[in-house]
N, C-alpha and C positions, 0 to 999 in steps of 0.2 A: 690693214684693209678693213674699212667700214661696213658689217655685216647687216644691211639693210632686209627689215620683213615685206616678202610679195606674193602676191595672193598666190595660191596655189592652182597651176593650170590643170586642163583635163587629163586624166588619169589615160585616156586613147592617144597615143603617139604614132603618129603619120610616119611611115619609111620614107627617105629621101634617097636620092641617087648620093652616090659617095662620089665627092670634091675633094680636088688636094689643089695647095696653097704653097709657093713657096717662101718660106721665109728662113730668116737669119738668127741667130742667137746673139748676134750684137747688138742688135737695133729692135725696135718696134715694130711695126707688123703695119703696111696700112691702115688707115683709119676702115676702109670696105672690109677689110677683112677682117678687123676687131669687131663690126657691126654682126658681119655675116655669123662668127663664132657665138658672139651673145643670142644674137636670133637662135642658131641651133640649141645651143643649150637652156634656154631661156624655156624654149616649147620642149624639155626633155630629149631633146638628139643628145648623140655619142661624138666628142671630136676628139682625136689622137692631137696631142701634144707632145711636140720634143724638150724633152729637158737636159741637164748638161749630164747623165748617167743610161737614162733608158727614153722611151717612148714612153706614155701615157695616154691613160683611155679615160678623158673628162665626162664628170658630169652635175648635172646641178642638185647639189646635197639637198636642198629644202622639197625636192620635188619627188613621192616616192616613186612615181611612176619611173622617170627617169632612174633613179637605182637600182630597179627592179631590171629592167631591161639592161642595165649593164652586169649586175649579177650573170641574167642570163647568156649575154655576151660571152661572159668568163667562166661559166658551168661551177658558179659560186652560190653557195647557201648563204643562208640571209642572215648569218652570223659572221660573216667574213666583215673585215675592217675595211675601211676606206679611206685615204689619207686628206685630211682638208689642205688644199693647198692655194697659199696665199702671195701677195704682191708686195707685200712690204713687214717692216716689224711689228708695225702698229697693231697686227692681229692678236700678238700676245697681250693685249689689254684687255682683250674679250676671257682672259682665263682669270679667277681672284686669288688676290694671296699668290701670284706669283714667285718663286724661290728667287733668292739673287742670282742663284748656281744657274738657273734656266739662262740668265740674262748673260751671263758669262760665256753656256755653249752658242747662244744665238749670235751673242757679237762676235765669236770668232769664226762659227760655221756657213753662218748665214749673210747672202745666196749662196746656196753650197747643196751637198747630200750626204743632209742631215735630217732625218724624220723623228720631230722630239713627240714621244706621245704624254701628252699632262693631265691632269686631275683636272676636271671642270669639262660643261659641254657648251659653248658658245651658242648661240640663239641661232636655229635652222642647220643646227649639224645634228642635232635629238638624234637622227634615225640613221647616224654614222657612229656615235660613240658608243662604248663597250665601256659598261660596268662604271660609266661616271669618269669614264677616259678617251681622249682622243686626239689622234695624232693630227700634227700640221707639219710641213713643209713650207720651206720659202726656195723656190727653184733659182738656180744663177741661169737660170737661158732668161734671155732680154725680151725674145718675143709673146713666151710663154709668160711672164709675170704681168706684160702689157695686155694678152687677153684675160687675165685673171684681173686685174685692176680693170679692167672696162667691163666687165661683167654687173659687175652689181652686185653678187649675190652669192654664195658662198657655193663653190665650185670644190669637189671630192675628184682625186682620178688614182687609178689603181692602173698597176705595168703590164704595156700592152702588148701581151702571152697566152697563149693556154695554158690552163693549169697543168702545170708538169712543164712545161716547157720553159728551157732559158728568156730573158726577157729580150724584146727586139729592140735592135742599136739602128734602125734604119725606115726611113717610112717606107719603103718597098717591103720588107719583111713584113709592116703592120698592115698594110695592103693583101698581102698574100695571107695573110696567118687569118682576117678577118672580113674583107672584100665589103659589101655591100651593108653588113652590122654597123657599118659608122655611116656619119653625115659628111664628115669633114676630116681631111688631114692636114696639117700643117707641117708641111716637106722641109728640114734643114739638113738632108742628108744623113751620115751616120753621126750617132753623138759621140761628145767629145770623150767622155771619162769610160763608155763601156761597160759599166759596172753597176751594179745597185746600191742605192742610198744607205746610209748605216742608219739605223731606226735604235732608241734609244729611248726607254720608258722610263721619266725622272718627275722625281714628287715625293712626298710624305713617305717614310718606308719603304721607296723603292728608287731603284739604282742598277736598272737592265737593260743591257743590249739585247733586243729582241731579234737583230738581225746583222752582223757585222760590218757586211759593206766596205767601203772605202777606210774607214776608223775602227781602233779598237778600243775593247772598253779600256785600257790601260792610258789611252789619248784622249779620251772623253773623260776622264776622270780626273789628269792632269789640269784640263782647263776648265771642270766644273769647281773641283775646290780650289782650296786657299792654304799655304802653307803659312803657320802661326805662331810666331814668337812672341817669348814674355820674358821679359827681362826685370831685375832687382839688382842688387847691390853681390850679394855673395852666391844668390842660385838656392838658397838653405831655407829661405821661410816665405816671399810673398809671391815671388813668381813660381814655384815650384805650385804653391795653393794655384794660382791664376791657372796654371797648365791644365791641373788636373779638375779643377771647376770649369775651364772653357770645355774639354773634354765630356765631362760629364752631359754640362747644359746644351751642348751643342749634337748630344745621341740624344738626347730627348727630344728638341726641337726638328730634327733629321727622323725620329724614329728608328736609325739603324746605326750604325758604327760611324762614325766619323770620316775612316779610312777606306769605307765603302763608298763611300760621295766624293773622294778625292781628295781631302783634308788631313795633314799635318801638323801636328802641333808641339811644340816642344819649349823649352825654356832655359835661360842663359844669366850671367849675372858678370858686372861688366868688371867684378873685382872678384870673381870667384877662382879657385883654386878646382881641380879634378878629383872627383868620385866623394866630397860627402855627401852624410846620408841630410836629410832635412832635419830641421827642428822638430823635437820631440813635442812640441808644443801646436807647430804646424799641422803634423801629421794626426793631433787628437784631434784637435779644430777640424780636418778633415773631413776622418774618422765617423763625427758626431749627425755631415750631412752623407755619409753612406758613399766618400769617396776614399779610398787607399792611396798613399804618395810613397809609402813607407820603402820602397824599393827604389824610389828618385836617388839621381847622385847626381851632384851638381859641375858645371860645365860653365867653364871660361865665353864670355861672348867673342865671339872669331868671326872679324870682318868681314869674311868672304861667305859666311853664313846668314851674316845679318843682313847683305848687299842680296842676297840669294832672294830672300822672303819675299812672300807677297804684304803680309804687314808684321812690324814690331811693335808692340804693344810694352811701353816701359811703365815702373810705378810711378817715376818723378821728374820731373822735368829738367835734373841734374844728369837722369839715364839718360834723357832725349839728348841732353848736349855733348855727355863722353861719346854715344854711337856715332852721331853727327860727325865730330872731332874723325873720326877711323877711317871715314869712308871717304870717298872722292867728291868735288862739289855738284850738288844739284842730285847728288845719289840718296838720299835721305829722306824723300820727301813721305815714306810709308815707313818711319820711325817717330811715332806719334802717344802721347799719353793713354794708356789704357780709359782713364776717366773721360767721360763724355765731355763734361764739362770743364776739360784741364786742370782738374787741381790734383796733387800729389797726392799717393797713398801712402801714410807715413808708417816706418818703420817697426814692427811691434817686436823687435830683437832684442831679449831682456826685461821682456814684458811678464805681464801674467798671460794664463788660458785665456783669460775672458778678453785680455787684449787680441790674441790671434782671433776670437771667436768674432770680434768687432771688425778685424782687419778681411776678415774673410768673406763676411757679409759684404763688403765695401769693395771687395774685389768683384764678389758673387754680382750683385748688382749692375755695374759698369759693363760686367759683359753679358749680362742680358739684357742690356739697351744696346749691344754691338750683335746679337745674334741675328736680326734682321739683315744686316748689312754684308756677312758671310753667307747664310745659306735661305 
């Protein structure tokens, strides 16, 4: 949704008699009656919104008179959050440096209830976000994303309760609980799911469920990261480095643990034998950029592990073809060269130090041209 700048209307907000509307969660909403919602919120009114979890109390973000008054509505201090909520994906381009992991929970959550809060403040939410953070929503009710898409203009709504109060599943309860504080209801009867949105604050350093909802962090962390294999020849010198270098670069780039964002990583070797230790050459190579491997033991590549992964990352393009060979047709297609550019990272088994130190760099490199593309 295109967050268009409009001038700011008068700070004095006219009470209106309270209208209810019926509509549907499948369909669209009249054309009159997407007009009439834009007009209320437009001039700062309050409309209840049904979404497919609870009720909601809309209002227009860029306008503060209008959240001042729904504050008030809600016996909310002006530190309270407000959720921006949007009509489509396209909203997530208004954040920068968006994570892939973001892009990952939105395509599987979204329309859904799912409140992801991100880094970054979109143009005209200034006076909704906290600390350089703010949350959006993309709702799955039909009629509700159709007045958020006709709107224009960036639309906040928070669940429509008194504070302390369960949230209301019904427009008669938002009626009764608020009467004449709104403009507008939009009546789909009780919602579908009952329950509140799971909220979920992801970005740099951070990896919190702020509110459980429908999803746990244990399910949101499934489908934010990426489980990561790295395959060599025997498991003892380059994919062992590769493991513990993606490891490494990929808590940096994350800022927090790896396994905190959802992420997996491990390594295999398509001719390897169980439990050696790595190259003693390996592990100084290491060692020297401040990573430990020394307790690695190496591990057989096991087809039902490799079919498992979200990507295989091999050194040579001899790995891509034995994994390939294992699995079923058309099952391979995320067993792919480590090197961006396909070329083989070749062997440094029988080498000198300075050879692992070459092979390491060359590993080191390849995956932080792939760190974007993970997290």
């Amino acid at each position: 949704m295109a967050v268009r700048p409009h001038a700011r209307r008068p700070q004095k907000i006219p009470m209106t008699p309270l209208v209810l509307r019926d509509v549907s969660a499948d369909e669209p909403p009249a054309r009159a009656v997407r007009k009439e919602a834009r007009t209320i919120l437009a001039g700062g009114g309050l409309v209840a919104l049904p979404t497919e979890t609870v009720y909601g109390i809309a209002a227009r973000a860029d306008l503060p008179a209008a959240l001042e008054r729904l504050r008030a509505l809600k016996d909310r201090d002006a530190e309270h959050v407000f959720t921006w909520h949007v009509s489509d994906l396209r909203a997530l381009d208004h954040f920068p440096e968006l994570p892939a992991l973001v892009g990952r929970l939105a395509a599987r959550y979204w329309p859904g209830p799912l409140t992801l809060v991100l880094k970054g403040v979109p143009p005209g939410l200034e006076a909704v976000a906290r600390s350089g953070w703010t949350g959006v929503r993309l709702p799955a009710h039909t009629a509700t994303r159709a007045v958020l898409e006709f709107a224009g203009f960036p639309v906040v709504m928070t669940s429509a309760n008194r504070s302390g109060e369960p949230p209301t599943i019904g427009a008669g309860a938002v009626r009764e609980a608020f009467g004449d504080g709104l403009d507008l209801i939009l009546d789909d009867g009780a919602t579908h799911l009952s329950e509140s949105s799971s909220v979920l604050a992801v970005g740099q350093g951070r990896f919190e469920l702020l509110r459980e909802g429908l999803f746990s962090l244990a399910e949101l962390r499934a489908t934010a990261g990426l489980s990561l294999t790295f395959v060599c020849t025997g498991n003892t010198c380059r994919s062992p480095m590769a493991e513990g270098l993606a490891r490494s670069l990929l808590a940096l780039h994350l800022a927090g643990a790896p396994e905190d964002f959802g992420f997996t990583i491990r390594s295999t070797g398509v001719f390897a034998g169980g439990g050696s230790p790595p190259s003693e050459h390996a592990v100084t190579a290491l060692r020297g950029m401040d990573i430990d491997i020394a307790e690695h033991r190496s591990r057989p590549a096991i087809s039902a592990e490799i079919g498992a992964a979200d990507r295989v990352y091999c050194m040579t393009a001899s790995h891509v073809d034995s994994l390939t060979l294992s699995l079923p047709p058309g099952k391979a297609r995320h067993v792919i060269l480590l090197d961006p550019d396909g070329r083989d990272l070749p062997d440094p088994i029988g080498g000198s130090l300075a050879d692992y130190r070459a092979c390491a760099e060359s590993i080191r490199a390849s995956i932080e041209r792939r760190l974007t593309e993970w997290a």
